[in-house]
C-alpha positions as CSV (number, residue, x, y, z in Angstrom):
1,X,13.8,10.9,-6.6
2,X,13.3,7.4,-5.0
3,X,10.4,6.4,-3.3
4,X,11.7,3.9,-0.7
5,X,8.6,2.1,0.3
6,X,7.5,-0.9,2.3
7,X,6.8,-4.4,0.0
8,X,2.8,-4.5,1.4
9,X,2.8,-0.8,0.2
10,X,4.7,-1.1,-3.0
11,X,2.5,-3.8,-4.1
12,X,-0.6,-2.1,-3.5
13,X,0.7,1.6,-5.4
14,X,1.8,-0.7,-8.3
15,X,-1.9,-2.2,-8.6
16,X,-3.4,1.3,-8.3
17,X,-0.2,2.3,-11.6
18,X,-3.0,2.9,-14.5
19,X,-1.9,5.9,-16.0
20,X,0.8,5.9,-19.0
21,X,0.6,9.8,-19.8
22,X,2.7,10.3,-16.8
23,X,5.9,9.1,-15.4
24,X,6.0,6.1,-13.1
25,X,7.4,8.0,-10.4
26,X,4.9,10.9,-10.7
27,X,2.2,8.2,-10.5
28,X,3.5,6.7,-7.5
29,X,4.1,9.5,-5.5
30,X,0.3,11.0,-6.1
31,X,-0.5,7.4,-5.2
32,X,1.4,7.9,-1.8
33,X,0.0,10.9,-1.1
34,X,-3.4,9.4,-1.7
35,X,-2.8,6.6,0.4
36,X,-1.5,8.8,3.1
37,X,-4.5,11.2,3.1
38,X,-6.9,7.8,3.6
39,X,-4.4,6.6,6.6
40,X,-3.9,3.7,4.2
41,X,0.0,4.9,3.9
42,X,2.6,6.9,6.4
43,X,5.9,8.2,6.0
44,X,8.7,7.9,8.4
45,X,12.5,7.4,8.8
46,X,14.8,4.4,7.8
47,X,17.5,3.5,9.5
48,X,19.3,5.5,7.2
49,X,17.7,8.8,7.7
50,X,15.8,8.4,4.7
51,X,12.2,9.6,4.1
52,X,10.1,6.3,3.3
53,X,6.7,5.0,3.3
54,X,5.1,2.2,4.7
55,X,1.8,0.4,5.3
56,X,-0.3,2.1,7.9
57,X,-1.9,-0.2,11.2
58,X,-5.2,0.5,9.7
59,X,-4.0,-0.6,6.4
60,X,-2.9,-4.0,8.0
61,X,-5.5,-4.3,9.5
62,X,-7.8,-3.8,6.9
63,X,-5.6,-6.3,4.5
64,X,-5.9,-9.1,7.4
65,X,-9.5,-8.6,7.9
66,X,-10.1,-8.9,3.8
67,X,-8.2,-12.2,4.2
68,X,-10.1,-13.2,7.2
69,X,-13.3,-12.6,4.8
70,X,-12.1,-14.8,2.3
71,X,-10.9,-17.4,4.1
72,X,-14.1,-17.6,5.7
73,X,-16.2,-17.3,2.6
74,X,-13.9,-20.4,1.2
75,X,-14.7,-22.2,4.4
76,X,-18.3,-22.1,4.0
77,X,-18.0,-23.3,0.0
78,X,-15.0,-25.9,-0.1
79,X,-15.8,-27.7,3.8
């Protein structure tokens, strides 16, 4: 089975890939479900009709407010 996913989500499941005893695929769909069960991740439908996953809001926003941080922190050390 595929896992269609968005590319902010698909890079973030293949950081969190550790395990070699299991299939890719099995990884990345325990990964989903994780991510969904935080509200990091949600499911929906393509324009195909297709079950795929994507980047929650409060996953943006928790990715733009990381960058804020560190742009901020970079800021204060490199004027």
């Amino acid at each position: 089975m595929k896992l269609r996913m968005d590319k902010t989500l698909r890079f973030w499941v293949d950081c969190s890939y550790e395990d070699a005893n299991r299939t890719k695929a099995e990884l990345m769909a325990e990964i989903l479900r994780e991510y969904e069960r935080s509200g990091d991740a949600m499911r929906y439908l393509n324009a195909k009709g297709q079950i795929a996953w994507k980047a929650s809001p409060l996953m943006l926003q928790k990715l733009a407010d990381a960058e804020r941080e560190v742009e901020d922190d970079m800021a204060d050390h490199f004027p």
